[in-house]
C-alpha positions in Angstrom: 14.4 -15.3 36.3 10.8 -16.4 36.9 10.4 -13.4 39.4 11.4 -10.8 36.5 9.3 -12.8 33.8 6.4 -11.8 36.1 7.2 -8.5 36.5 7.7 -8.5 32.6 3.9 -10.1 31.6 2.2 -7.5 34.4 3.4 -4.6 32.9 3.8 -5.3 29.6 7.9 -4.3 29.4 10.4 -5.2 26.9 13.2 -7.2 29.2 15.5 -4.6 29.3 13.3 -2.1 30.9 11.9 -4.7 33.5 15.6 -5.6 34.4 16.0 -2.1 35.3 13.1 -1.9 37.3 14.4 -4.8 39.0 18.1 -3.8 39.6 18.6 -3.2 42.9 17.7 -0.8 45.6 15.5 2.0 45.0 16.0 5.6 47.2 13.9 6.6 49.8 14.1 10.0 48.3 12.3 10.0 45.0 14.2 12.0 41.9 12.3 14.6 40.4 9.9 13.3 37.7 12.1 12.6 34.3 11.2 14.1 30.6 8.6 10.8 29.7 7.1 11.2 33.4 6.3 14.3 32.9 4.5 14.3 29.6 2.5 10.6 30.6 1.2 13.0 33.9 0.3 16.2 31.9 -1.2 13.8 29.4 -3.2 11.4 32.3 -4.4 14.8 34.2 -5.7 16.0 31.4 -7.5 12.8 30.3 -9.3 13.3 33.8 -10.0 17.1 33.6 -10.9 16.8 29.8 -12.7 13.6 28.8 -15.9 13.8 29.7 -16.2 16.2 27.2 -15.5 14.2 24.4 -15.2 10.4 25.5 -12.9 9.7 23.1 -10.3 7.7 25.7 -12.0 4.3 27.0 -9.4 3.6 29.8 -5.4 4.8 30.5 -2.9 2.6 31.3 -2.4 2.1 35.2 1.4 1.4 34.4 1.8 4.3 31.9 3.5 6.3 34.5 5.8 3.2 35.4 6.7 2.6 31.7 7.9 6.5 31.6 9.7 6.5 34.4 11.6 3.3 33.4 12.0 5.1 30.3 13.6 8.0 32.0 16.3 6.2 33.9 17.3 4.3 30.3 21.0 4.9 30.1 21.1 3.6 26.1 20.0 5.2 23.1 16.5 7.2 23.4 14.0 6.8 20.6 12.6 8.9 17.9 9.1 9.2 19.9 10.7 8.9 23.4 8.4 9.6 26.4 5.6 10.6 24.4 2.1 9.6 24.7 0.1 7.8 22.9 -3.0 6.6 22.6 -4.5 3.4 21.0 -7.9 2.2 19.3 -9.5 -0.6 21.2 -9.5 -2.8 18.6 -5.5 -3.4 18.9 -4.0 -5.7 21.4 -1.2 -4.2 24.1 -0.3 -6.4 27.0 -1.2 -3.8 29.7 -5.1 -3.4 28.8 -7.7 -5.5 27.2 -9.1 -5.0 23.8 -12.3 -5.1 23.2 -13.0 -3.6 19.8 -16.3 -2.0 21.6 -18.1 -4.7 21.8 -19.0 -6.8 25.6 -18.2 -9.5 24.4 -14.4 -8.7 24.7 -14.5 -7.3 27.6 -12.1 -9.7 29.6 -10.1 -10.3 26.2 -6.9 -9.4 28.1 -4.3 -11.4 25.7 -1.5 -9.8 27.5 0.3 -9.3 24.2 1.4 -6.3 22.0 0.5 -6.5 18.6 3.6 -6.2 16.7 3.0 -2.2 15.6 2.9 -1.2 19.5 6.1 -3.7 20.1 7.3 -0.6 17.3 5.8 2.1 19.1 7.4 1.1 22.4 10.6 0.5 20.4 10.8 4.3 19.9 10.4 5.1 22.7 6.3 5.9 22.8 4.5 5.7 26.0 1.4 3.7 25.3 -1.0 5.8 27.7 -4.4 3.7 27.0 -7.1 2.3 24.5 -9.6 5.0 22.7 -13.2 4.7 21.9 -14.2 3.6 18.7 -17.6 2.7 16.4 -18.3 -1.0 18.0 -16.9 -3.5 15.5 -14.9 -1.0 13.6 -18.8 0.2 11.8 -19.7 -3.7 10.5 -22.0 -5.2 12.9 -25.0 -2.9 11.3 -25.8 -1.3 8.4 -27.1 1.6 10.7 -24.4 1.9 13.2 -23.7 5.2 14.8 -20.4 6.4 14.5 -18.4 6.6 17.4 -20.8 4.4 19.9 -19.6 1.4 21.6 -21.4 -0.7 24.1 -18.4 -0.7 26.1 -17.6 3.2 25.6 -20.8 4.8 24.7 -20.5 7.7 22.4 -17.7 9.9 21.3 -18.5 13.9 20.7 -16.6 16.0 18.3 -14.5 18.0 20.1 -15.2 21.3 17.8 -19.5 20.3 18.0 -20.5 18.1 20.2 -23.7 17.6 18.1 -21.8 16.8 14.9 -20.4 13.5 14.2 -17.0 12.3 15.1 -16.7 10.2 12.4 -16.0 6.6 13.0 -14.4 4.1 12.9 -11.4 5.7 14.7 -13.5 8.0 16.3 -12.2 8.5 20.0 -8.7 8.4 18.0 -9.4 11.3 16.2 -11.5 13.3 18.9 -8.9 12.6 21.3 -6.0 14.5 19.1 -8.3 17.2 17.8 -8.8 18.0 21.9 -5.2 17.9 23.0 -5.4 14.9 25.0 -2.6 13.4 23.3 -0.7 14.4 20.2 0.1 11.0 18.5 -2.8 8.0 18.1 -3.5 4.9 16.0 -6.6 4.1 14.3 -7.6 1.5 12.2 -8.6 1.5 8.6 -10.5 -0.8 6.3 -12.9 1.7 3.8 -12.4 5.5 6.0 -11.6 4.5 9.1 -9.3 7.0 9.6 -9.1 9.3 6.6 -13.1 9.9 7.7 -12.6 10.8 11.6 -9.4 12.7 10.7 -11.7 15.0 8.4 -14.3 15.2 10.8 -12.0 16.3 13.9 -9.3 17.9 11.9 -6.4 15.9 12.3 -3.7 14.2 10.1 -4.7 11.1 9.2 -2.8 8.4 7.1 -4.1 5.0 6.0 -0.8 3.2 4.8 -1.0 1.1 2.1 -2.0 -2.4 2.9 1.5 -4.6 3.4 3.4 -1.5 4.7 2.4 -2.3 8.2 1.2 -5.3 10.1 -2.1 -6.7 11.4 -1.3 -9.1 14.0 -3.2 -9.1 17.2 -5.4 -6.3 15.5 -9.4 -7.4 15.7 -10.1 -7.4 11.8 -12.8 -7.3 9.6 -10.7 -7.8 6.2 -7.4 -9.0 5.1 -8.2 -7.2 1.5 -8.7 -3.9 3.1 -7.5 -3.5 6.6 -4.3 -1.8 8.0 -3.5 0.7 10.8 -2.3 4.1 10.8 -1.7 7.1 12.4 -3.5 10.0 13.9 -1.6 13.1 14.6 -1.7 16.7 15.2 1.5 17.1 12.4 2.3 15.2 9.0 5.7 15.0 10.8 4.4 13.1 13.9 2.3 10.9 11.4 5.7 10.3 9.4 7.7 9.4 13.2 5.0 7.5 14.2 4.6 5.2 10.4 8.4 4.9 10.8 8.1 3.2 14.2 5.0 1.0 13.1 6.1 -0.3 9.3 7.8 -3.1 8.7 7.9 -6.8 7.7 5.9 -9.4 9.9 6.0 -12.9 9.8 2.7 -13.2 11.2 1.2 -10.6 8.8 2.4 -12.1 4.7 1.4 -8.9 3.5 4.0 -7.3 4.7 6.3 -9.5 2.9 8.0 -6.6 1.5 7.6 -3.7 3.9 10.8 -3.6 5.0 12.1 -2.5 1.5 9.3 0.2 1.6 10.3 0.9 4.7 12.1 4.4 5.6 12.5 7.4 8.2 9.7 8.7 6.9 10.3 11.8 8.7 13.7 12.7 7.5 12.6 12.9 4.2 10.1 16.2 4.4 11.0 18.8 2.2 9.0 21.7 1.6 10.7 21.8 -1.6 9.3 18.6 -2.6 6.4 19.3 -4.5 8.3 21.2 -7.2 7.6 19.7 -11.2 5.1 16.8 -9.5 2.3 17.1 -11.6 -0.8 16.5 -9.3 -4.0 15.0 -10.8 -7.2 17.0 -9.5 -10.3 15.0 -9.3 -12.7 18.0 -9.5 -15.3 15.6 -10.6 -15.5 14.3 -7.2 -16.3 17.6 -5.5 -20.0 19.7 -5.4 -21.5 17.7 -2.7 -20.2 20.8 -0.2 -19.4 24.5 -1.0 -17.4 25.4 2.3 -15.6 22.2 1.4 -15.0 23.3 -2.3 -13.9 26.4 -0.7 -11.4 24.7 1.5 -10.1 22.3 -1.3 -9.9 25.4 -3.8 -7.3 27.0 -1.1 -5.6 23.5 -0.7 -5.1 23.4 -5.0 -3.8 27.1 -4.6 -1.2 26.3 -2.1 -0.4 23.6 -3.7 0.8 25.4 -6.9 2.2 27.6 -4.8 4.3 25.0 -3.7 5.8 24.4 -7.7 3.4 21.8 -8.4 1.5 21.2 -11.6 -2.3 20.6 -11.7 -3.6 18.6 -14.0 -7.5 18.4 -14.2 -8.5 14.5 -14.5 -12.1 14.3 -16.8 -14.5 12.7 -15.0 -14.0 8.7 -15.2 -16.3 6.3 -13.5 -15.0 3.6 -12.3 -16.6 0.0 -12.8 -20.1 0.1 -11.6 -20.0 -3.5 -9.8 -17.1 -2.4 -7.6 -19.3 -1.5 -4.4 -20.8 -5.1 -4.7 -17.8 -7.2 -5.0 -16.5 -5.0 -2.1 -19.5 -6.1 0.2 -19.2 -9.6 -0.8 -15.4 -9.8 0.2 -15.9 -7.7 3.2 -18.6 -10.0 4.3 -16.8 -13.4 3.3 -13.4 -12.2 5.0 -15.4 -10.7 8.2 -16.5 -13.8 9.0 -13.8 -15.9 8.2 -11.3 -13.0 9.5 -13.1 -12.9 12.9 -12.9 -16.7 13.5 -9.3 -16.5 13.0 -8.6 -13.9 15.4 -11.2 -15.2 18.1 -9.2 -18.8 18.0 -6.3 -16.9 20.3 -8.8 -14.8 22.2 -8.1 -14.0 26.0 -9.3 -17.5 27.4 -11.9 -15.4 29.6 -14.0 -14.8 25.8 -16.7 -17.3 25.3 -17.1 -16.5 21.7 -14.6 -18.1 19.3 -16.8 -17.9 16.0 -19.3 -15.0 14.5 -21.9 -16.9 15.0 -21.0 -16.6 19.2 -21.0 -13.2 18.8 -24.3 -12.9 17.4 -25.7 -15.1 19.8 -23.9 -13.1 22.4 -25.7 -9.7 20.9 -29.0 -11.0 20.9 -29.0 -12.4 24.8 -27.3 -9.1 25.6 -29.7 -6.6 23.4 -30.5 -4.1 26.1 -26.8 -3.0 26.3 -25.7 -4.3 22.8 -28.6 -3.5 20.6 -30.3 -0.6 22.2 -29.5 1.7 18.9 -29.0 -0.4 16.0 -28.8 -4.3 15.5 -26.5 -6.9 13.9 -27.7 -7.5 10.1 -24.7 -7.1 8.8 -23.5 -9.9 11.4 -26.3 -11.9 10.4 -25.2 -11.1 6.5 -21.8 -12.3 7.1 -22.9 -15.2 8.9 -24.4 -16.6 5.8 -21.2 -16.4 3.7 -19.4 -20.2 2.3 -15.9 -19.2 3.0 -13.1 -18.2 1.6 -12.8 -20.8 -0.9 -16.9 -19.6 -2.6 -16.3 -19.4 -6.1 -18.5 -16.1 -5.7 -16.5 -14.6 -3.1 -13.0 -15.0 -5.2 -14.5 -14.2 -8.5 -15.6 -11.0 -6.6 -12.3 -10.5 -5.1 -10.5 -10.4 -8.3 -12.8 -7.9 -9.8 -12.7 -5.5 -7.3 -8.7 -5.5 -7.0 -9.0 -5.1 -10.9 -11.0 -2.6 -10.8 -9.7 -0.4 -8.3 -6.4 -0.7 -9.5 -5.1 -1.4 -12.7 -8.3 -0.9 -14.4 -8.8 1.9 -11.6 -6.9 4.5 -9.5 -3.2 2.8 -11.3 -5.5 3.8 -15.3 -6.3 7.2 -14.3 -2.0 7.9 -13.4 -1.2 6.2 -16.3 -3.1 8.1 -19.0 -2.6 11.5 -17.1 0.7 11.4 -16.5 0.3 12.8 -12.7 2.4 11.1 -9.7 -0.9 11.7 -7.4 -4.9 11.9 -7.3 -6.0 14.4 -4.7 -9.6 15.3 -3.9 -12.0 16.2 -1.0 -11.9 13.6 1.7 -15.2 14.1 3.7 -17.7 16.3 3.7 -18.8 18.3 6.6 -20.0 16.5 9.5 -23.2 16.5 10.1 
């Protein structure tokens, strides 16, 4: 037992897959590379032919090719996503790499756990193939951060323009699909974390709604805001993939009630299913692009084509104060947020509060700090906690705001099941 509990912790395998690995004699003649094996080599090869070109994947997985071929020689039930590939943003935990979220500072933060949503993804069958690039800190360490750059990875290109941006936070996420590296990724999402790469590299990109999926093991920067999500080539490879990643946590209370959201998301696409939904079109947030008018104009068109009803929504500002009281909680909860997840670091991680890190940052500025610095660090720094009056009173607003006085008022009075509008504009 303590032999296949060690096989189990080094390569990061449920224990019915390392019990097969284990089980007896293995053939001097080697059997022809399975379904899973095949797609994790096509997908690793071309991670080495193709990569540079982008730098969207960090590191594979050096037991990828182990997992598929334990997946291959499963004699039970295969999954919904079985032997394919999958890539995931360095800022969540799997036991077979170390996540680093970008940043040096993690680089030895091998926890040697899953977070629960790749426990999911390995579940159904996924082969978790290695950790993409990603704006250091998820985009919060600076107010002028570059999207895309890490001090671990260095920068991610667009795959369509190198000289345009990737987008960030998910960037290599994103890049990675949009090149055929992989089909299926996660990203992370606190304010456009994936909906803006997604854009950017055109991809599918889906930021569930916080409580649908859970956070554990996921380095954070808000409990207000944050969730993952996929990135996919297809809405119905984001729909298998949500399926395999929702669900209740006990670690996570947000997602107290996920499993009663909870569906196969995937078996209920209809292309009929647009037919009487009366969409609410938000044309007041358009102008800022005209080849991305042009592109939502064509996205309305086949939408009614589709049976649905438009219904133009007047132009309705929402509260002015909401982008401050979003700062304030994002800067309260980032620090607070951070300390939390730091406590159960990798013991190989010096820093356990923000204040580490920014200490960390400034003895390391030639490879940390060589584009853009840490005020937003230094902002969050300064915050009193999650019990400041301020910080609550601001809390409160900004959920009112943004939803019943918000997004949930402008449904109500127009009747309309859905707000769409322009995600991005062009890169630039």
């Amino acid at each position: 037992m303590l032999r296949r509990a060690q096989h189990e912790r080094k390569w990061g395998l449920s224990a019915a897959v390392a019990a097969l690995l284990l089980s007896g004699p293995v053939s001097s003649a080697a059997p022809p590379p399975g379904p899973a094996e095949r797609a994790t080599g096509e997908a690793l090869a071309g991670i080495t032919r193709d990569n540079s070109q982008t730098n969207a994947v960090l590191a594979t997985n050096p037991d990828a090719i182990m997992q598929a071929r334990a997946l291959d020689r499963m004699r039970r039930a295969r999954g919904p996503l079985f032997g394919r590939p999958i890539l995931i943003k360095d800022n969540i935990e799997t036991a077979d790499q170390p996540t680093t979220a970008g940043s040096l500072a993690l680089a030895d933060n091998a926890t040697g756990r899953d977070a629960p949503i790749v426990r999911g993804l390995r579940a159904a069958g996924a082969v978790i193939l290695g950790k993409t690039n990603l704006s250091e800190w998820a985009n919060i360490r600076s107010t002028a951060s570059i999207s895309g750059w890490s001090a671990v990875g260095g920068q991610t290109r667009n795959p369509h323009d190198p000289a345009r941006s990737p987008g960030g936070s998910s960037a290599g996420s994103g890049a990675a699909v949009a090149a055929g590296l992989v089909d299926l990724a996660i990203g992370t999402e606190t304010d456009g974390s994936i909906t803006g790469p997604a854009a950017f590299n055109g991809v599918v990109g889906l930021k569930p709604t916080v409580g649908l999926v859970s956070r554990a093991h996921i380095v954070p920067i808000s409990h207000s805001q944050d969730t993952a999500g996929p990135m996919t080539r297809t809405v119905r490879d984001a729909a298998l993939v949500l399926s395999a990643i929702a669900g209740n946590d006990p670690a996570d209370p947000a997602t107290a009630q996920a499993d009663a959201h909870r569906s196969d998301y995937a078996a209920t696409l209809d292309p009929n299913a647009l037919q009487g939904v009366r969409i609410g079109v938000m044309r007041f947030d358009t102008g800022f692009s005209a080849g991305t008018d042009a592109v939502f104009e064509k996205a309305l068109a086949a939408l009614r084509a589709h049976g649905a009803i438009l219904v133009e929504i007047p132009k309705s500002d929402f509260d002015p104060t909401i982008g401050a009281d979003e700062h304030i909680v994002l800067m309260t909860e980032l620090k607070a947020d951070l300390a939390t997840y730091l406590a159960s670091a990798a013991p190989a991680v010096s820093a356990r509060t923000l204040a580490d890190l920014i200490a960390f940052n400034t003895a390391h500025a030639d490879r940390e700090m060589p584009l853009f610095g840490q005020e937003s660090f230094v902002e969050a720094e300064k915050t009193k906690g999650l019990d400041d009056p301020a910080y609550i009173a601001a809390r409160d607003r900004a959920k009112r705001h943004a939803g019943p006085e918000g997004i949930d008022r402008l449904l109500r009075e127009n009747d309309v099941a859905v707000l769409i509008g322009p995600t991005r504009n062009p890169p630039r």
